[in-house]
C-alpha positions as YAML, in Angstrom:
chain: A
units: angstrom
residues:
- id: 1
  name: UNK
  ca: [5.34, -14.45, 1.70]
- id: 2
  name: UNK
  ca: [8.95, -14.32, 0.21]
- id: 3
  name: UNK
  ca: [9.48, -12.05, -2.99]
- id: 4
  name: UNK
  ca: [12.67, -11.95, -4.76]
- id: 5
  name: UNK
  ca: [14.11, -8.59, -5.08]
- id: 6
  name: UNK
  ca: [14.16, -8.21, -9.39]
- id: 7
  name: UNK
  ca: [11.52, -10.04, -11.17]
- id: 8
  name: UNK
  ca: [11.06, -10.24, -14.95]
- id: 9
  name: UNK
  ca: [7.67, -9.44, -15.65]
- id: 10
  name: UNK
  ca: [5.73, -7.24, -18.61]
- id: 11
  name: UNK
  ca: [6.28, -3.83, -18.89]
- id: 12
  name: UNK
  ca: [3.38, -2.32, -20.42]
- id: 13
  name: UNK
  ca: [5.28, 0.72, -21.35]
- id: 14
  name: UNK
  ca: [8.43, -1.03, -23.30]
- id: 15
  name: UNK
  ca: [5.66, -3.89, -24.31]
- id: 16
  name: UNK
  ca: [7.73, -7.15, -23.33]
- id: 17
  name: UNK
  ca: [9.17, -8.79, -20.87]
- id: 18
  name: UNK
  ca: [11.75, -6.82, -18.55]
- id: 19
  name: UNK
  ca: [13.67, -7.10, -15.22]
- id: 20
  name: UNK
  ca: [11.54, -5.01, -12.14]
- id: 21
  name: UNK
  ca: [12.69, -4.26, -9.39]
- id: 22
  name: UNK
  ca: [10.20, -5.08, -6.42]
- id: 23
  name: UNK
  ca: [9.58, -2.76, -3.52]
- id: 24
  name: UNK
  ca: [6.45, -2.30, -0.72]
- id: 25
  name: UNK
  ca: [5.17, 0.66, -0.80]
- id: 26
  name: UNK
  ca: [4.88, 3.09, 2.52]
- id: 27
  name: UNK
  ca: [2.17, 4.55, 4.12]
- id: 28
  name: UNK
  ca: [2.59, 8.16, 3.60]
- id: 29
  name: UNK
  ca: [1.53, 11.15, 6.12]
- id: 30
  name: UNK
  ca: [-2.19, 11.70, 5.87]
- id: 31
  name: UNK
  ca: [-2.87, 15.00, 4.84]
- id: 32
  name: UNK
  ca: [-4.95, 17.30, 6.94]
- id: 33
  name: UNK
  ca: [-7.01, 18.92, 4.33]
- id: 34
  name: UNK
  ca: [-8.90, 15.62, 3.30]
- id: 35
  name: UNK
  ca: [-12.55, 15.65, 3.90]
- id: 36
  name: UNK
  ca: [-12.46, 13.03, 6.28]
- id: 37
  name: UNK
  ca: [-10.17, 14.45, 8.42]
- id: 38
  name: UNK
  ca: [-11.57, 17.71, 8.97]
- id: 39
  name: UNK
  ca: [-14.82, 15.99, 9.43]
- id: 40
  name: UNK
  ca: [-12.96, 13.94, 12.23]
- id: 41
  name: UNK
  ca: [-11.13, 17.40, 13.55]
- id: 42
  name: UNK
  ca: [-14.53, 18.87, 13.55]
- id: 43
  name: UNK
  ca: [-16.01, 16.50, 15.37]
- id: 44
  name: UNK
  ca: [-13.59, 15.88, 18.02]
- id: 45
  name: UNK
  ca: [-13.59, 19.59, 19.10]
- id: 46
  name: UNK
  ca: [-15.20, 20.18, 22.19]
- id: 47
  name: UNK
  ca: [-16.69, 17.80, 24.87]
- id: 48
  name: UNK
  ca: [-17.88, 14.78, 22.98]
- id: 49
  name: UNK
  ca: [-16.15, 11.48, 22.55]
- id: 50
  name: UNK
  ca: [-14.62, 9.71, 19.87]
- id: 51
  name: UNK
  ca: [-17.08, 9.83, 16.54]
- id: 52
  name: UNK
  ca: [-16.73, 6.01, 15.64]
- id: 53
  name: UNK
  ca: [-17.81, 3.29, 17.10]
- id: 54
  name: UNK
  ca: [-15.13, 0.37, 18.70]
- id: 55
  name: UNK
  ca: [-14.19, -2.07, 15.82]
- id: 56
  name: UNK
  ca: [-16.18, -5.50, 17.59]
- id: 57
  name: UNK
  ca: [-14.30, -8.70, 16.85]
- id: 58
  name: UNK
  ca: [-10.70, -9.44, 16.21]
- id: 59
  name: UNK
  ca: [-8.43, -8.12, 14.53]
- id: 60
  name: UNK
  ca: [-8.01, -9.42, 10.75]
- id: 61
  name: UNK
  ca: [-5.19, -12.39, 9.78]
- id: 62
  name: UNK
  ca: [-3.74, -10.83, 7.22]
- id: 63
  name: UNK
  ca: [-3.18, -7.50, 5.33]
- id: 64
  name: UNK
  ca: [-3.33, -6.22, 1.84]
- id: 65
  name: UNK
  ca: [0.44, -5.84, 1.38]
- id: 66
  name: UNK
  ca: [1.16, -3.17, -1.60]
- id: 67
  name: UNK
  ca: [4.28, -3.59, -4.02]
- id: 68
  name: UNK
  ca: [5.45, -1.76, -7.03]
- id: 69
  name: UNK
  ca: [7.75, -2.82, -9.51]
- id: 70
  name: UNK
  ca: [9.90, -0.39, -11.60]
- id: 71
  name: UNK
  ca: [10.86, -1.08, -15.01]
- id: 72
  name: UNK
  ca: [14.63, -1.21, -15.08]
- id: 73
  name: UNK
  ca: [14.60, -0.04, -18.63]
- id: 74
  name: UNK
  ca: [12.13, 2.48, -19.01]
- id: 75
  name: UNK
  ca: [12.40, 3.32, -14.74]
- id: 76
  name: UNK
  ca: [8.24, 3.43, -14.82]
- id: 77
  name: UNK
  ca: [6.86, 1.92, -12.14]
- id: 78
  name: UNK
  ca: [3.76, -0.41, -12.46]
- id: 79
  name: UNK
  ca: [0.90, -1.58, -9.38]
- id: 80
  name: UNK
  ca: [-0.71, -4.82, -9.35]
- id: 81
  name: UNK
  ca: [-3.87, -5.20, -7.63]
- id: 82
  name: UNK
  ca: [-2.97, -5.67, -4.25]
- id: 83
  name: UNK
  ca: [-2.55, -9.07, -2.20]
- id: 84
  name: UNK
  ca: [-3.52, -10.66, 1.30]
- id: 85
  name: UNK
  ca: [-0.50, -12.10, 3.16]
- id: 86
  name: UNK
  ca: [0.79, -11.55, 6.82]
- id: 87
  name: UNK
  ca: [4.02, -10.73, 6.12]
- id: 88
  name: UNK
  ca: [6.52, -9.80, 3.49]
- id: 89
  name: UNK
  ca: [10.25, -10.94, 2.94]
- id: 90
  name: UNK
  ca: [11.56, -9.20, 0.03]
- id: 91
  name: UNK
  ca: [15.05, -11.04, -0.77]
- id: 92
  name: UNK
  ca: [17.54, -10.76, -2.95]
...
């Protein structure tokens, strides 16, 4: 999927139509004091195997691609729900 690089789109916070600026947003580091991954540490400790079972099937199509679009007025950034596409071109 191609995306230009500024969009004009509503701002809630200004409340009209603005210029964005479009960007993906990263997968940060996971943090280590989550629930789920001390129940994972926990669980991998010793002599046992891995805790989940192997994913059956392929592998997916596509992803849910993430993209957030700051306001170049009021610099807040707004998060659409997210979409399905294989890959992402962000242009100019």
């Amino acid at each position: 999927m191609k995306r230009p690089r500024k969009v004009k789109r509503y701002c809630p916070h200004c409340k009209k139509h603005t210029i964005h600026d479009v960007d993906k947003i990263k997968k940060r580091k996971a943090s280590e004091l989550k629930q789920g991954q001390r129940r994972f540490r926990r669980v991998m400790r010793g002599y046992r195997g891995f805790p989940r079972p192997k994913p059956e099937g392929r592998e997916k199509t596509s992803r849910r691609i993430a993209l957030k679009f700051k306001c170049s007025t009021c610099k807040k950034i707004h998060q659409p729900p997210n979409q399905r596409t294989k890959k992402l071109d962000i242009g100019e």
